[in-house]
N, C-alpha and C positions, 0 to 999 in steps of 0.2 A: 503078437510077439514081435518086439523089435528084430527088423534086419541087419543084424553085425555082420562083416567084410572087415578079415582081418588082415593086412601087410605086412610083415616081418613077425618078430616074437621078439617078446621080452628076454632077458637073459637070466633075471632070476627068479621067475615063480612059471609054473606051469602054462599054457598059452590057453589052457580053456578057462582058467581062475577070472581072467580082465572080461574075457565075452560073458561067462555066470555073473560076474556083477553090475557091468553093464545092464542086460537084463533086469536082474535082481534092482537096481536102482531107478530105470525108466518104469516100472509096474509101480515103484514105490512113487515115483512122483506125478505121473501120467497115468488120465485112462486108459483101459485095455484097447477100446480102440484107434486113439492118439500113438499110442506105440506102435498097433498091427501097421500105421501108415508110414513109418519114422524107418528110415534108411540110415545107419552111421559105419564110416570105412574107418577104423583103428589102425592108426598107422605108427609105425616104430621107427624111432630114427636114434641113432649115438649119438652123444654128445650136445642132446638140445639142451639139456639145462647147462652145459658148461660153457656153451658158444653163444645160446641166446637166453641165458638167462629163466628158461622155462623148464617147467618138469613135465607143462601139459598145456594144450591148447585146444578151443570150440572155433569152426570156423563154420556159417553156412554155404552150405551149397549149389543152392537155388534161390531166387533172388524174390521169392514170393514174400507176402507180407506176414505169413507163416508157415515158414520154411519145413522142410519134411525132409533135404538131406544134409548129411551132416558131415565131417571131418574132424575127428579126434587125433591131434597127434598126442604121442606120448615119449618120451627119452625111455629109450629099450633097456637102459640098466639102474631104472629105478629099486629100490628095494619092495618087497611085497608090499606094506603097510604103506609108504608113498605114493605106489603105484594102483592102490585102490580108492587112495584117499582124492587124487590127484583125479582118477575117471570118476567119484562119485560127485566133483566138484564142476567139470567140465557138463555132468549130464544134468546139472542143476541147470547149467548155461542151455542145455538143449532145449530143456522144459523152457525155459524163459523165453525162446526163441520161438519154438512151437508153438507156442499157446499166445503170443500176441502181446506177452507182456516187455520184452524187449526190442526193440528194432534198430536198426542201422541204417543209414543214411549214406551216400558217397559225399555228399556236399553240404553247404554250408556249416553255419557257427556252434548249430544245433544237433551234431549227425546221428544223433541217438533221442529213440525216447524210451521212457520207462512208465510201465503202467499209463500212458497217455499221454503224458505230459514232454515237451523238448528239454534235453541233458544237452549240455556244453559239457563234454566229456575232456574239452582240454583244461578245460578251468577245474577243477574237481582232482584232485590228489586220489590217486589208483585207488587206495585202500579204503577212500568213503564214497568212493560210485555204489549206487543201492544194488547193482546188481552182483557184484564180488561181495557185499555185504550177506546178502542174502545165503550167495554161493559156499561161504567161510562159516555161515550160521550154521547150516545144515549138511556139509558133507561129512561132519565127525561124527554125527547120529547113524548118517546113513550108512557108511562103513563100519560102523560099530556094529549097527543090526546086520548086516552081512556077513561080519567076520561071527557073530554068537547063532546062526543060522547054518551054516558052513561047518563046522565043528562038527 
């Protein structure tokens, strides 16, 4: 089972709702035991979407080439349905991380690759990097099955 560490609380939905999807979504995308090894701290902050532009961010932890801890921030006054939609989209980014299919780089022209291959992440317009592509495919599924599950 994933390790959830939560920091602050949300302001509008319950504080166990985000760690039950969490879960709920790391089982959906990761083996059982990919998850039992995965570490993620959820953290709540005011005003991240208004100051920077975010409702939610993946950031690794540990600098391995298949990371295992993680940093979820989240804007604490998302509404329910943003604020599921927004973790089921970041844990897409976990998976991708965990599992070797994205990486990050500190240097050079190439700092990322995807499924193997080197991404110039600066040439590449946000919205057609394959890894937000992917993340946008699938998080309205995954939050759909969560909220008809939940019920």
């Amino acid at each position: 089972m994933l390790n959830i560490r939560q920091f602050g609380a949300p302001t509008k939905v319950a504080p166990e709702l985000p760690r039950m999807a969490l879960r709920y979504y790391s089982e959906r995308l990761m083996s059982k035991r990919l998850c039992s090894n995965i570490s993620v701290r959820l953290l709540y902050k005011k005003g991240l979407l208004k100051n920077n532009l975010l409702e939610a961010s993946c950031v690794c932890e540990d600098d391995d080439n298949r990371p295992r801890e993680f940093t979820i921030m989240a804007d604490a006054d998302l509404s329910k349905r943003k604020l599921l939609m927004s973790l089921a989209h970041e844990m897409i980014h976990v998976k991708q991380y965990a599992t070797g299919q994205l990486k990050y780089y500190l240097r050079g022209p190439a700092r990322c690759q995807w499924l193997g291959k080197p991404v110039n992440d600066d040439s590449i317009p946000y919205p057609d990097l394959p890894w937000e592509k992917e993340a946008w495919t699938k998080e309205v599924d995954l939050y759909r099955e969560f909220i008809r599950i939940k019920r």
